[in-house]
Biopython code that builds the backbone (N, CA, C, O; Angstrom):
import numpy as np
from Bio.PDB.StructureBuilder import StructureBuilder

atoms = [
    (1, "UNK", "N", (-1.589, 2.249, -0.044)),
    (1, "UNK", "CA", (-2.263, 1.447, -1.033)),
    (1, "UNK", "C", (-1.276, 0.461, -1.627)),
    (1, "UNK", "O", (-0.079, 0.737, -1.549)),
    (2, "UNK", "N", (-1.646, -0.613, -2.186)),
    (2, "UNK", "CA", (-1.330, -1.448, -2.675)),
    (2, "UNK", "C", (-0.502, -0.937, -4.334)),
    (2, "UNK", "O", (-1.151, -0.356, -5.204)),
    (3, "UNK", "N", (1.288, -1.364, -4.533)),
    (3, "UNK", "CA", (1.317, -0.838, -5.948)),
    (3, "UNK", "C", (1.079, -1.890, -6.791)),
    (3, "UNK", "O", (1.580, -3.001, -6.623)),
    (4, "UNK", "N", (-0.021, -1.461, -8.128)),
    (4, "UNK", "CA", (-0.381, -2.436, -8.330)),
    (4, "UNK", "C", (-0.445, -2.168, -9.837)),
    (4, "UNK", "O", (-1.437, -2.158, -10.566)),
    (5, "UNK", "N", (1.269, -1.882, -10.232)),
    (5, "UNK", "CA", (1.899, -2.025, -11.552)),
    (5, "UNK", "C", (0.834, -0.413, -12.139)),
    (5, "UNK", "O", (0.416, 0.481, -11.403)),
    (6, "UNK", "N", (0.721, -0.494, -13.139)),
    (6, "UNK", "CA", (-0.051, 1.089, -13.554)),
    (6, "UNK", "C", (-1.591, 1.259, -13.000)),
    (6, "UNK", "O", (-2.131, 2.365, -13.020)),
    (7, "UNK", "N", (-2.147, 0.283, -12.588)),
    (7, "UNK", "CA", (-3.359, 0.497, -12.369)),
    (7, "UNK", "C", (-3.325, 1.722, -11.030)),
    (7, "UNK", "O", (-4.459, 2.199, -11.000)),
    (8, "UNK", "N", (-2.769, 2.142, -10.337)),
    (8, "UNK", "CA", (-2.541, 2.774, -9.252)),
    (8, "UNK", "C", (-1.901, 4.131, -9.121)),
    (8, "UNK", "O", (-1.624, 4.751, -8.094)),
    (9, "UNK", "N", (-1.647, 4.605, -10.960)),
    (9, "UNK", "CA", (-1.197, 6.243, -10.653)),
    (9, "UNK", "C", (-1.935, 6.883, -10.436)),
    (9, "UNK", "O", (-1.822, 7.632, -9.466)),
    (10, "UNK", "N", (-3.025, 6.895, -11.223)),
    (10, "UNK", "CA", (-4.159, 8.447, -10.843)),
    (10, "UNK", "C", (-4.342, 8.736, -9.440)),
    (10, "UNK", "O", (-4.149, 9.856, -8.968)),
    (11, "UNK", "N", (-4.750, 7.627, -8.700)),
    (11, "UNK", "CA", (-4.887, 7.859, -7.345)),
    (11, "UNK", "C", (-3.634, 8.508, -6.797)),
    (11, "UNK", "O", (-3.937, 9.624, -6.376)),
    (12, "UNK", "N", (-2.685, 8.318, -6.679)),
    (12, "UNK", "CA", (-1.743, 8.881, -6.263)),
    (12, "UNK", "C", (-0.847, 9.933, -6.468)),
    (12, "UNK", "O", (0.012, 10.330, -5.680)),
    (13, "UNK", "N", (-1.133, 10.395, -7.686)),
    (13, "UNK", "CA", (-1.278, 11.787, -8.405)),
    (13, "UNK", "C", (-1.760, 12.907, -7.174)),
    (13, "UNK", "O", (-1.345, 13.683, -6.313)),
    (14, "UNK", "N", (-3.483, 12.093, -8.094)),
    (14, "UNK", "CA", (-4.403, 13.092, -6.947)),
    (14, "UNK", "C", (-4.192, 13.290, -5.969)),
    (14, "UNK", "O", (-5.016, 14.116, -5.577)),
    (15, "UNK", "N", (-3.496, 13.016, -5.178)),
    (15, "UNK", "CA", (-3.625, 12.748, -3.716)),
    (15, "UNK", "C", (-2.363, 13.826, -3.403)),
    (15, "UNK", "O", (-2.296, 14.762, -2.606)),
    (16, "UNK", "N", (-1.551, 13.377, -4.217)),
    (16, "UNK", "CA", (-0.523, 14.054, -3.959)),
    (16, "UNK", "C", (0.010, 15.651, -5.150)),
    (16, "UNK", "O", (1.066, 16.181, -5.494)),
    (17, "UNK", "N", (-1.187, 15.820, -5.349)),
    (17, "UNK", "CA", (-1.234, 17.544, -6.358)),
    (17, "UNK", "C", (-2.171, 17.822, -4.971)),
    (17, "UNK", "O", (-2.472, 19.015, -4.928)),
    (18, "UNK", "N", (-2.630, 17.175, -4.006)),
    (18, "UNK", "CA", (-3.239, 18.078, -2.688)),
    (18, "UNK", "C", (-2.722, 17.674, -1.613)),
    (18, "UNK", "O", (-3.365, 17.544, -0.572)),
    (19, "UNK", "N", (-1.366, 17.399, -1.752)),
    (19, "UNK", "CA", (-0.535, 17.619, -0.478)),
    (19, "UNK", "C", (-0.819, 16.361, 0.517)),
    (19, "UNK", "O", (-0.933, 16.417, 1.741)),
    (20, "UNK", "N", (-0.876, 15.591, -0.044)),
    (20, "UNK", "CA", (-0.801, 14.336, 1.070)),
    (20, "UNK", "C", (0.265, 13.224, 0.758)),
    (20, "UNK", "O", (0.944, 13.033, -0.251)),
    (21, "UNK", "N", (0.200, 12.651, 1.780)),
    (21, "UNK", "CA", (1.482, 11.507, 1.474)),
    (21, "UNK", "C", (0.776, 10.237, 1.397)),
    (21, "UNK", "O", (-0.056, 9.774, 2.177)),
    (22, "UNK", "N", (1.315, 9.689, 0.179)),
    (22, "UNK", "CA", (1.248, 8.235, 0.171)),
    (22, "UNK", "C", (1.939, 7.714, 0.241)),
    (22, "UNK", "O", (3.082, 8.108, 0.008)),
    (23, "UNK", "N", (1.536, 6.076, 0.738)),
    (23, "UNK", "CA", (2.697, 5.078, 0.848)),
    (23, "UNK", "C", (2.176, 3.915, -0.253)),
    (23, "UNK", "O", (1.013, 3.836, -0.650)),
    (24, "UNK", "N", (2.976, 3.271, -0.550)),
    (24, "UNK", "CA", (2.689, 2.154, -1.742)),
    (24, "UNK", "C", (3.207, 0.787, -0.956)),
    (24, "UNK", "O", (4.241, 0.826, -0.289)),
    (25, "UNK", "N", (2.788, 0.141, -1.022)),
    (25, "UNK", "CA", (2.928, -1.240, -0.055)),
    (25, "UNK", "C", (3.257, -2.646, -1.044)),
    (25, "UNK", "O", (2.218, -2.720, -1.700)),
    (26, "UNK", "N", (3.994, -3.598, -1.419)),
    (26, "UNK", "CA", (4.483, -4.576, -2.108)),
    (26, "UNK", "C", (2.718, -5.223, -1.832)),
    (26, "UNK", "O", (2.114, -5.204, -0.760)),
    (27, "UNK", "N", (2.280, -5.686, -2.988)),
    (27, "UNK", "CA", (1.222, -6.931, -2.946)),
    (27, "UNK", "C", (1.542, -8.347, -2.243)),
    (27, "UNK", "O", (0.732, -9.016, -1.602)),
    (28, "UNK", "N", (2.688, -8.615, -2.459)),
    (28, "UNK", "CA", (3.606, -10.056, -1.852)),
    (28, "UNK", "C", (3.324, -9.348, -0.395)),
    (28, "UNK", "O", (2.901, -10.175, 0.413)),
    (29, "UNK", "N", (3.424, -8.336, 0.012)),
    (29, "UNK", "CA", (3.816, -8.489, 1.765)),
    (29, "UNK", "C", (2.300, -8.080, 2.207)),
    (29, "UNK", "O", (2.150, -8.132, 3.428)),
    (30, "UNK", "N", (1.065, -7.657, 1.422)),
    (30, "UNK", "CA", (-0.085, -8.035, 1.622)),
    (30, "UNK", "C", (-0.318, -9.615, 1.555)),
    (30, "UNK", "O", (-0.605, -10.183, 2.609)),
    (31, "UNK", "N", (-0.222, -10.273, 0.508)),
    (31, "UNK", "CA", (-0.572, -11.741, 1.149)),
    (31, "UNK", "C", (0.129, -12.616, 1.727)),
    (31, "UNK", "O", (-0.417, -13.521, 2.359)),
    (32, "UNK", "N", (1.634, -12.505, 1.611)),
    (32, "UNK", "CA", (2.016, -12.927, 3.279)),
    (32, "UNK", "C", (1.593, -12.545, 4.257)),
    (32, "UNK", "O", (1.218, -13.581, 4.805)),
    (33, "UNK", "N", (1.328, -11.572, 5.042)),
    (33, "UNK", "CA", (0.515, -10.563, 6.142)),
    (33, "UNK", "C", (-0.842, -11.966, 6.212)),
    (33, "UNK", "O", (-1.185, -12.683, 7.152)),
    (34, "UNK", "N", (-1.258, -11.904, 4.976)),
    (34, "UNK", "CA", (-2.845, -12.460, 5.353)),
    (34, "UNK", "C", (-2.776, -13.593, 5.362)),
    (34, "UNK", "O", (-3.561, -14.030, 6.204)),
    (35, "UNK", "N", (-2.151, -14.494, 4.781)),
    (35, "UNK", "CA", (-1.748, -16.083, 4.722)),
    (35, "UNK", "C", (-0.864, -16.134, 6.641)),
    (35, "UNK", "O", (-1.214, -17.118, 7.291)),
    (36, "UNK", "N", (-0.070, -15.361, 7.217)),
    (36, "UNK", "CA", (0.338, -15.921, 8.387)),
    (36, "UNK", "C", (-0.813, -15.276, 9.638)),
    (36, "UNK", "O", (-0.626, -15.517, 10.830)),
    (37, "UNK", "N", (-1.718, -14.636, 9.260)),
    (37, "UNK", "CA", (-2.594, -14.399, 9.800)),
    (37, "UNK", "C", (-3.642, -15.352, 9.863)),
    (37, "UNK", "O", (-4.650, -15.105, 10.526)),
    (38, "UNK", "N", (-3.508, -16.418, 9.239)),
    (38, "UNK", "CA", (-4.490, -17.678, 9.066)),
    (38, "UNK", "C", (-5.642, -17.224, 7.912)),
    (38, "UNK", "O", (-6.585, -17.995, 7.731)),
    (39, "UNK", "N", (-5.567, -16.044, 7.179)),
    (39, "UNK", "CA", (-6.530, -15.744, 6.230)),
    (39, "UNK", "C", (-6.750, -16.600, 5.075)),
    (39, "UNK", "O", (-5.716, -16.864, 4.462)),
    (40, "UNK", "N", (-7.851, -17.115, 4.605)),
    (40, "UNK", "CA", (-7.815, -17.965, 3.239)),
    (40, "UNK", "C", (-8.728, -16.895, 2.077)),
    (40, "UNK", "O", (-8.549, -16.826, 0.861)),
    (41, "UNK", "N", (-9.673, -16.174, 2.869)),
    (41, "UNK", "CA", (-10.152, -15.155, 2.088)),
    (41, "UNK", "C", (-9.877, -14.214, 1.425)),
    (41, "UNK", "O", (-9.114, -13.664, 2.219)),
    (42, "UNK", "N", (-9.904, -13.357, 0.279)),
    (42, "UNK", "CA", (-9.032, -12.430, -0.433)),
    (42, "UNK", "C", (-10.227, -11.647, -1.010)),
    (42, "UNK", "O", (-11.026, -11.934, -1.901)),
    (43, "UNK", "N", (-10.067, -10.353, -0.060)),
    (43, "UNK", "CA", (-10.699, -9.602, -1.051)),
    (43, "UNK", "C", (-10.964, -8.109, -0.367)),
    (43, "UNK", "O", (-10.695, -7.901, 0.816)),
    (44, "UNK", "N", (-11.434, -7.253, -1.105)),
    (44, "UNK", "CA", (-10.626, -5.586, -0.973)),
    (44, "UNK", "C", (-11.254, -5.481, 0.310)),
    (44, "UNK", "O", (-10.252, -5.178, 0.958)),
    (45, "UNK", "N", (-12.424, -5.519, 1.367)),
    (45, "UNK", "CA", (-12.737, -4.930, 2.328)),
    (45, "UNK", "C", (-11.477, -5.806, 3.556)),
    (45, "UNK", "O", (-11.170, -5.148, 4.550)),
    (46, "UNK", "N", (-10.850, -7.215, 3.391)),
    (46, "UNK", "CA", (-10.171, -7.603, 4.502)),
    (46, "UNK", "C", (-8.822, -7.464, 3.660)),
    (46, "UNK", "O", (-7.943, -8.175, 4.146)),
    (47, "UNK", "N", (-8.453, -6.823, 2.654)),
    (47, "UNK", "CA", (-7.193, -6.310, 1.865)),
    (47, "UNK", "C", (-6.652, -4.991, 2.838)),
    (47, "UNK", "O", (-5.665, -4.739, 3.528)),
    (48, "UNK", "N", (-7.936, -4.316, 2.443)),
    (48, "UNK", "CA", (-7.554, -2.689, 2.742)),
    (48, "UNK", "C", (-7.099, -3.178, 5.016)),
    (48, "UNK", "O", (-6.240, -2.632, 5.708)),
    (49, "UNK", "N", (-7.963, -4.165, 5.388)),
    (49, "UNK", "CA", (-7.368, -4.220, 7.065)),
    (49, "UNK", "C", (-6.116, -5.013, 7.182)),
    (49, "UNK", "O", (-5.291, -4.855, 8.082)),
    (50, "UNK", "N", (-6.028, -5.883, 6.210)),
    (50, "UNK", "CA", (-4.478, -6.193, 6.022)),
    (50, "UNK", "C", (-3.488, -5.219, 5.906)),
    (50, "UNK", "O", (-2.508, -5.221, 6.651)),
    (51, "UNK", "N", (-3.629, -4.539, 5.193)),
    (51, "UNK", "CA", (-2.833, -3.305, 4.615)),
    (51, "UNK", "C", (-2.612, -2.318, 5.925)),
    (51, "UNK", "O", (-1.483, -2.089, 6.361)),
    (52, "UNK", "N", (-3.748, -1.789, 6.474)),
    (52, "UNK", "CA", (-3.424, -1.513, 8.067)),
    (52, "UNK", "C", (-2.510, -1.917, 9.268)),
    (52, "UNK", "O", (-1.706, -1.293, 9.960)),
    (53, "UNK", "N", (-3.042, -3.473, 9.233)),
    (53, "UNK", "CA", (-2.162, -4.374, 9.881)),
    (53, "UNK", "C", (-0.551, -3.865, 9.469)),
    (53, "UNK", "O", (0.347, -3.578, 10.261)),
    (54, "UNK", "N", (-0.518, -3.857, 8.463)),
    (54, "UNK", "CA", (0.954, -3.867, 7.727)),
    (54, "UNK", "C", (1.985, -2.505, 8.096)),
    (54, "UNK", "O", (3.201, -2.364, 8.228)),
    (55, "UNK", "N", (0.857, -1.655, 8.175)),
    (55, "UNK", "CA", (1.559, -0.246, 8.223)),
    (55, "UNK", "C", (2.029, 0.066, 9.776)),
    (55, "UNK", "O", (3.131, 0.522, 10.084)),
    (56, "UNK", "N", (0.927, -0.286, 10.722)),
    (56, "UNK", "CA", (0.966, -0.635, 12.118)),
    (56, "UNK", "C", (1.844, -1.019, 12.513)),
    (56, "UNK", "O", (2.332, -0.392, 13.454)),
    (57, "UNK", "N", (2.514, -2.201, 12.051)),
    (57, "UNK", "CA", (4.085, -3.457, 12.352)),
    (57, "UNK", "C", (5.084, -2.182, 12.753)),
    (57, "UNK", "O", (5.055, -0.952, 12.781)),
    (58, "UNK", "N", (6.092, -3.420, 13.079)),
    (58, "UNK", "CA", (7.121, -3.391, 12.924)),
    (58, "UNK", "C", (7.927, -1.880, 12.272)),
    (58, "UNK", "O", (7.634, -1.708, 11.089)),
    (59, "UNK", "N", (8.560, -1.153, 12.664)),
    (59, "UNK", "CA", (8.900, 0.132, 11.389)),
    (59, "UNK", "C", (10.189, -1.046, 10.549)),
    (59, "UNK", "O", (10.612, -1.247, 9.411)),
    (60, "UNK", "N", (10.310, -1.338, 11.307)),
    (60, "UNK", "CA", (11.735, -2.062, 10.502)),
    (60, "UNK", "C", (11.527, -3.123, 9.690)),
    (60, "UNK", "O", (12.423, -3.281, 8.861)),
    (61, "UNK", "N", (10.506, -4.021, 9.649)),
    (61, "UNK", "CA", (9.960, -4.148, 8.622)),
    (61, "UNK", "C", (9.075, -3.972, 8.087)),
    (61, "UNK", "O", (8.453, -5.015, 7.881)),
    (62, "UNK", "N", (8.400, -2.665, 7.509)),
    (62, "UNK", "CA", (7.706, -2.107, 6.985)),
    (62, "UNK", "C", (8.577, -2.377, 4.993)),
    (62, "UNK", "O", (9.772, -2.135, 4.819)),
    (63, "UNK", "N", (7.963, -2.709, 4.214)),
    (63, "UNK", "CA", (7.766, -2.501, 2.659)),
    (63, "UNK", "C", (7.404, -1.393, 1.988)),
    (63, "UNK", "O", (6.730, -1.535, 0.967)),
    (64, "UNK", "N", (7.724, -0.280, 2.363)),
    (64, "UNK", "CA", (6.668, 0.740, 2.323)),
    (64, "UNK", "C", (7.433, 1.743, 1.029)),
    (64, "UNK", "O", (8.608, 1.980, 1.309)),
    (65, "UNK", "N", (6.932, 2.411, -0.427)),
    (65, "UNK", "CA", (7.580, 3.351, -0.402)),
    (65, "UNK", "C", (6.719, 4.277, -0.359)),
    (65, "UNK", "O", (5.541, 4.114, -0.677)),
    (66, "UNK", "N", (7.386, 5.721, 0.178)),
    (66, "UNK", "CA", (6.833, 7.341, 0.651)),
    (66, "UNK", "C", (6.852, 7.844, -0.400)),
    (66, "UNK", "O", (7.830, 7.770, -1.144)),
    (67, "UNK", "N", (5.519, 8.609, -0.755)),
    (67, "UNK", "CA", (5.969, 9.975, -1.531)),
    (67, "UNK", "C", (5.211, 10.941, -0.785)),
    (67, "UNK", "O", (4.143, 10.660, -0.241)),
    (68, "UNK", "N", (5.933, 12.465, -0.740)),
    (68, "UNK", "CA", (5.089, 13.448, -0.161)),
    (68, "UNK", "C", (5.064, 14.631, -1.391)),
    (68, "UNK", "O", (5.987, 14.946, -2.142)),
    (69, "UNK", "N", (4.034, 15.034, -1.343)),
    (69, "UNK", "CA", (4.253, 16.647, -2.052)),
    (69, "UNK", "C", (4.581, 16.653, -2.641)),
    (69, "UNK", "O", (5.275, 17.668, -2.699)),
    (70, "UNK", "N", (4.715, 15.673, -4.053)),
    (70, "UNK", "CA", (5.830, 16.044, -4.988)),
    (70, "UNK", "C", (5.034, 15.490, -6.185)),
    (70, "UNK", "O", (4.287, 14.602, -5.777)),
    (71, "UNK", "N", (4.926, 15.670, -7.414)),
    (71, "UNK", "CA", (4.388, 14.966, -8.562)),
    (71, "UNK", "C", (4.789, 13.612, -8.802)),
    (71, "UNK", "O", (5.947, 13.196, -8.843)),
    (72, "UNK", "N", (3.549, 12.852, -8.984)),
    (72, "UNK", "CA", (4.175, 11.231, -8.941)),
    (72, "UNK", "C", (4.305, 11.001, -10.272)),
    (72, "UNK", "O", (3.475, 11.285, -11.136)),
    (73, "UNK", "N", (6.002, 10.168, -10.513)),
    (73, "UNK", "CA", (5.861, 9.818, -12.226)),
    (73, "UNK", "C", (6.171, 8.458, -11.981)),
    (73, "UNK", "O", (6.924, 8.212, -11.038)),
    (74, "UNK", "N", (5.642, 7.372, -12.790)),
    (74, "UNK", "CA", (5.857, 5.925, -13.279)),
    (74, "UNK", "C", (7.356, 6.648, -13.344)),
    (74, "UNK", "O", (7.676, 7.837, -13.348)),
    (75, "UNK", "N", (8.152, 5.399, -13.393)),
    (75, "UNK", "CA", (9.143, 4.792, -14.299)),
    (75, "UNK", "C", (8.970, 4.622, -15.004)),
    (75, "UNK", "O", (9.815, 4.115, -15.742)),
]
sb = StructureBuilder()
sb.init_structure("model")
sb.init_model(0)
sb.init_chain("A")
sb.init_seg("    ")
for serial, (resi, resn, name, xyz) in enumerate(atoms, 1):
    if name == "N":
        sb.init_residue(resn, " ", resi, " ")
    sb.init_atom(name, np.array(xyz, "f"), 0.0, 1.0, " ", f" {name:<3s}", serial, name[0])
structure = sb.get_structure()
C-alpha cells in the first residue's frame, strides 16, 4: 500500500496483529510508475495496478518498506 503520512496505520496494524506482511510503497514512485507509463489518469482502481506494476519490477529498484509480524508504530 501506498504510505500515506497517518492516514495508513490502522490498516497496517490490522494486518499485521494477524501475521501478514506489509509493504509501504513511496507515493512519488507511484506517480512516476504512472506518468512513464503514459498514464494521465489518477485514481485508486489504476493506483492499486500501478502499485502492482511497482512491486513486480525490478528488486533493485523496488521503494519498498517491509514489516512482518511485528506491531506497527508511527514515528
Amino acid at each position: 500500500m501506498e504510505d500515506t503520512g497517518h492516514y495508513h496505520f490502522a490498516l497496517p496494524r490490522y494486518l499485521l496483529d494477524r501475521r501478514y506482511t506489509v509493504a509501504l510503497i513511496n507515493p512519488t514512485t507511484t506517480d512516476l510508475t504512472r506518468k512513464l507509463q503514459g498514464g494521465i489518469t489518477k485514481n485508486d482502481p489504476l493506483d492499486s495496478l500501478t502499485i502492482c506494476d511497482v512491486i513486480g519490477s525490478n528488486p533493485r529498484k523496488k521503494t519498498l518498506s517491509h514489516y512482518k509480524s511485528k506491531p506497527f508504530r508511527p514515528l
